[in-house]
N, C-alpha and C positions, 0 to 999 in steps of 0.2 A: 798426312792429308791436310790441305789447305780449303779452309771451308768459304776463302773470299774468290778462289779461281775454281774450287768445285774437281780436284784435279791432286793426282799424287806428287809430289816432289823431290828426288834424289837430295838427300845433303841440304835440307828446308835451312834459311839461314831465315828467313824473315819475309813477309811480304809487307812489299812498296807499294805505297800507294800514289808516291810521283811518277811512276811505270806502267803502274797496273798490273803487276805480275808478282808474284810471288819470285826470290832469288835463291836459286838453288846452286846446285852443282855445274849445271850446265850453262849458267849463264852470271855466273858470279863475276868472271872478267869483264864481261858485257859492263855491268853494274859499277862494277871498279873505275872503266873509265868515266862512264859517265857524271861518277863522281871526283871524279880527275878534271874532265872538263870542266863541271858547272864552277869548281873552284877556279881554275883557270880566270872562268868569263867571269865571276865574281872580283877577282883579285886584278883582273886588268877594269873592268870597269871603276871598281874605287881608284885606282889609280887614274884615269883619267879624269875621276870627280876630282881628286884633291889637287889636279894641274888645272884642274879650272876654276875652282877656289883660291889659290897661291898664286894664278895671275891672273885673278880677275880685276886688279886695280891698274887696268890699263887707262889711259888718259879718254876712250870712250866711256867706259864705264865710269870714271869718276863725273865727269859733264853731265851722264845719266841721271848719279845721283844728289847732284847740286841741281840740276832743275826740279828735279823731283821733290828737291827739299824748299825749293819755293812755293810763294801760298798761289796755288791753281798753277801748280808744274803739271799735275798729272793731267790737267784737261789740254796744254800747252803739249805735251809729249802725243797724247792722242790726236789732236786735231792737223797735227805735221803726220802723223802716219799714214803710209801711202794705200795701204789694203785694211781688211776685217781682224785678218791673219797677225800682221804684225800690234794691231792696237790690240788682240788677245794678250801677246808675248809681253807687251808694254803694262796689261794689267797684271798679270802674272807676278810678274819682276816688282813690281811697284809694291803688291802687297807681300813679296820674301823682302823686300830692300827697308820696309818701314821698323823699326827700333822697337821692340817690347817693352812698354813698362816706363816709358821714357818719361821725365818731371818735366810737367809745365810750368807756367810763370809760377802758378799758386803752391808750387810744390808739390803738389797731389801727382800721383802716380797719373800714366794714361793708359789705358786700353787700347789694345789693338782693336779697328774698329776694318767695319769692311765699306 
């Protein structure tokens, strides 16, 4: 008896709650692929993060971030932006691209700041 579907279940292996079904007998293989796929689309999506990290030092992205690293690139970067959309993408970027923890003149540690 499955007390989350309310309902008998042949061969109960567990119930899923990414399904909403309890997985029995009859629908075990169901479950298998599904578990087959999500690893799939897991396993090609990291893959395509880490070909976007391993060449993201293309010669845009480096310009991106040597203006950025100028004092008022960031208002320089947005005010060339042609829509709302891509000045979103440009803050985005701007604050994964800024250095954690980075020593200024005085030595002292800095804060990521927003």
């Amino acid at each position: 008896w499955v007390a989350n579907a309310g309902e008998m279940v042949l061969g109960l292996d567990h119930y899923c709650f990414w399904i909403g079904r309890p997985i029995g007998l009859r629908n075990r293989k169901f479950f298998i692929l599904f578990l087959a796929y999500s690893s799939l689309l897991c396993a090609a999506g990291a893959a395509l993060t880490w070909h976007e990290v391993r060449h993201s030092s293309t010669a845009r992205g480096r310009a991106f971030l040597a203006t950025l690293a100028q004092p008022g690139g960031l208002d320089l970067l947005l005010d060339r932006a042609p829509n709302d959309e891509t000045r979103s993408r440009i803050r985005v970027a701007a604050f994964f691209a800024r250095p954690v923890g980075r020593q200024d003149a005085s030595g002292a540690a800095g804060k990521r700041g927003g």
